[in-house]
C-alpha positions in Angstrom: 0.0 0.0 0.0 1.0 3.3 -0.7 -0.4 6.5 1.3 0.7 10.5 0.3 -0.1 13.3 1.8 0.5 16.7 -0.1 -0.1 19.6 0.8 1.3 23.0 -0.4 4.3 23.4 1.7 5.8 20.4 0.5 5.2 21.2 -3.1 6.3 25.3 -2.6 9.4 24.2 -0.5 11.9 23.6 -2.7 10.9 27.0 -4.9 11.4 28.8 -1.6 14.2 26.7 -0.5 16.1 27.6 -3.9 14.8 31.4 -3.7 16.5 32.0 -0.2 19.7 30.3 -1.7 19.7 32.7 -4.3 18.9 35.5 -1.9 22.1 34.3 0.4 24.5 34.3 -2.3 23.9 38.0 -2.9 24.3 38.6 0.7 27.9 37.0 0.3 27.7 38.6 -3.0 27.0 42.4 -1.3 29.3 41.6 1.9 32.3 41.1 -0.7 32.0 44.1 -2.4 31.2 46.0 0.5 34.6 44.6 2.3 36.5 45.3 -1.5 35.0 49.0 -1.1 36.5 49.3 2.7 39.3 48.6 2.3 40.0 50.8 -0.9 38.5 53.4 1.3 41.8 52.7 3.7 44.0 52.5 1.5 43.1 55.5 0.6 42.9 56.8 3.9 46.8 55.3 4.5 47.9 57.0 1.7 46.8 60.1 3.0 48.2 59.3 6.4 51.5 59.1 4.1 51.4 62.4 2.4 50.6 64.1 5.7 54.2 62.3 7.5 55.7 63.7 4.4 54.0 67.5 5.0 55.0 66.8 9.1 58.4 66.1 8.1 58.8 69.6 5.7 57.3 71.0 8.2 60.2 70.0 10.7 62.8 70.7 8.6 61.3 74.5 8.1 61.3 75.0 11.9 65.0 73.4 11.8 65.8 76.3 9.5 64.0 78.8 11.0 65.1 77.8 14.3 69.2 78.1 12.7 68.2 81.5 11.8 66.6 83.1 14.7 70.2 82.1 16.6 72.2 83.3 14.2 70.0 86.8 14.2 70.4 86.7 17.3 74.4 86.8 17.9 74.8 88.9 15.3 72.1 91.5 17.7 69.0 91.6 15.0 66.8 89.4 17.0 66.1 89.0 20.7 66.9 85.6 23.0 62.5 86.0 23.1 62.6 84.9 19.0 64.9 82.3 19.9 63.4 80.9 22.5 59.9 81.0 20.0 61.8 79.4 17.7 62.7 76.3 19.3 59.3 76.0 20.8 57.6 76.0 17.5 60.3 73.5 16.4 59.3 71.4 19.2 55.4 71.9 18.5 56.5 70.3 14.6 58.1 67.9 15.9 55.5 66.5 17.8 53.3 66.7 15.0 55.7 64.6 13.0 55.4 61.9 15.6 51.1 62.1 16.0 51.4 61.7 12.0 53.5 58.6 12.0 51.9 57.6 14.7 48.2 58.1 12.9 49.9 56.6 9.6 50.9 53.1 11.6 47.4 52.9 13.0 46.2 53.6 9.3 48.5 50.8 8.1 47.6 48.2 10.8 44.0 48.9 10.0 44.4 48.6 6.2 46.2 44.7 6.9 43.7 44.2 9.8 40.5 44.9 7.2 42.5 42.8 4.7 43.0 40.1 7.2 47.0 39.6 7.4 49.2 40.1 9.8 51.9 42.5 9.0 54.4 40.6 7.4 57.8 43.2 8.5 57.6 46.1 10.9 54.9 48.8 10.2 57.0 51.3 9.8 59.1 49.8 6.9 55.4 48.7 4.8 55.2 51.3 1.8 52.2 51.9 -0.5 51.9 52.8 -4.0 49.0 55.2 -5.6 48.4 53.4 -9.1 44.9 54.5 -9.1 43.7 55.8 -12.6 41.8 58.8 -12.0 39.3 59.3 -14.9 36.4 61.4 -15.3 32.9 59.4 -15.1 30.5 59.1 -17.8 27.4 57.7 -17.3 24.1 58.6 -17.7 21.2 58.1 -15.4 19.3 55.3 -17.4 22.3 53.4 -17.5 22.8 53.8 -13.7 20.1 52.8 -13.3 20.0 49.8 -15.2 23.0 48.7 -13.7 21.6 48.7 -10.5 18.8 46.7 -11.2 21.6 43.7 -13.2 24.2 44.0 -10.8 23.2 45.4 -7.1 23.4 42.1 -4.8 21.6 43.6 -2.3 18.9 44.7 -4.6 19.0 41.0 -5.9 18.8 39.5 -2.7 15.9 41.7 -1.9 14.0 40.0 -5.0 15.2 37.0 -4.2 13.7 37.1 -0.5 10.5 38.2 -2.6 10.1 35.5 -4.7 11.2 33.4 -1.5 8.1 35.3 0.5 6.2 34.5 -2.4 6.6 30.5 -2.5 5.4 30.9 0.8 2.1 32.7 0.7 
């Protein structure tokens, strides 16, 4: 003998079963390209941690100068020990500055390999990055924008995925 019973969750489960696949895929889908758009974003954000060492250590070396200056104004008698002394105090105030940037462009570093999911392979300090970013001017137009949001979002595809998944189970 032989005895079924259907009914329409068992018929409608795998449709649903195979919608909410779908729908997790673009989640994995959305997650990777939302990590891939992080960490460009620190990169990025390293980079400029870089150029701003760089500006920190100009800025040091200006003081330095400055600093060589005011002395030498000031045995020669066209400048007062009160300009020295302001000298070496803004010197001082650079330096510090240089050592908050390095200090900001490690952190930027270990956050760029910590998003990335490495460990620092040498020292921070000695890890150097490269700008080869083209920089070209955009040109799109709205429709195709727009269009290419509905092919290629994943979180607007997971969204009609869990649709047609909610459908299958009304």
């Amino acid at each position: 003998g032989l005895n079924w019973q259907l009914d329409g969750r068992v018929l409608s489960g795998p449709g649903q079963q195979k919608a909410l696949q779908r729908a997790t895929e673009e989640d994995i889908s959305g997650a990777g390209i939302n990590l891939r758009a992080e960490i460009t974003t620190q990169y990025l954000n390293a980079l400029q941690a870089t150029a701003q060492v760089d500006v920190a250590r100009q800025q040091v070396v200006r003081n330095a100068d400055f600093l060589s200056l005011a002395k030498a104004r000031y045995q020669v008698g066209q400048a007062t020990l009160l300009d020295v002394r302001q000298a070496e105090v803004t010197k001082g105030q650079s330096d510090v500055a240089l050592l908050r940037a390095v200090q900001l462009e490690n952190e930027a570093k270990l956050d760029l390999l910590r998003r990335m999911g490495v460990e620092p392979p040498v020292a921070v300090a000695q890890i150097g990055l490269t700008d080869s970013f083209p920089v070209t001017p955009p040109e799109f137009k709205v429709e195709e924008l727009l269009q290419l949001a509905e092919e290629q979002n994943p979180l607007l595809r997971s969204l009609r995925a869990r649709q047609d998944a909610a459908g299958w189970n009304v």
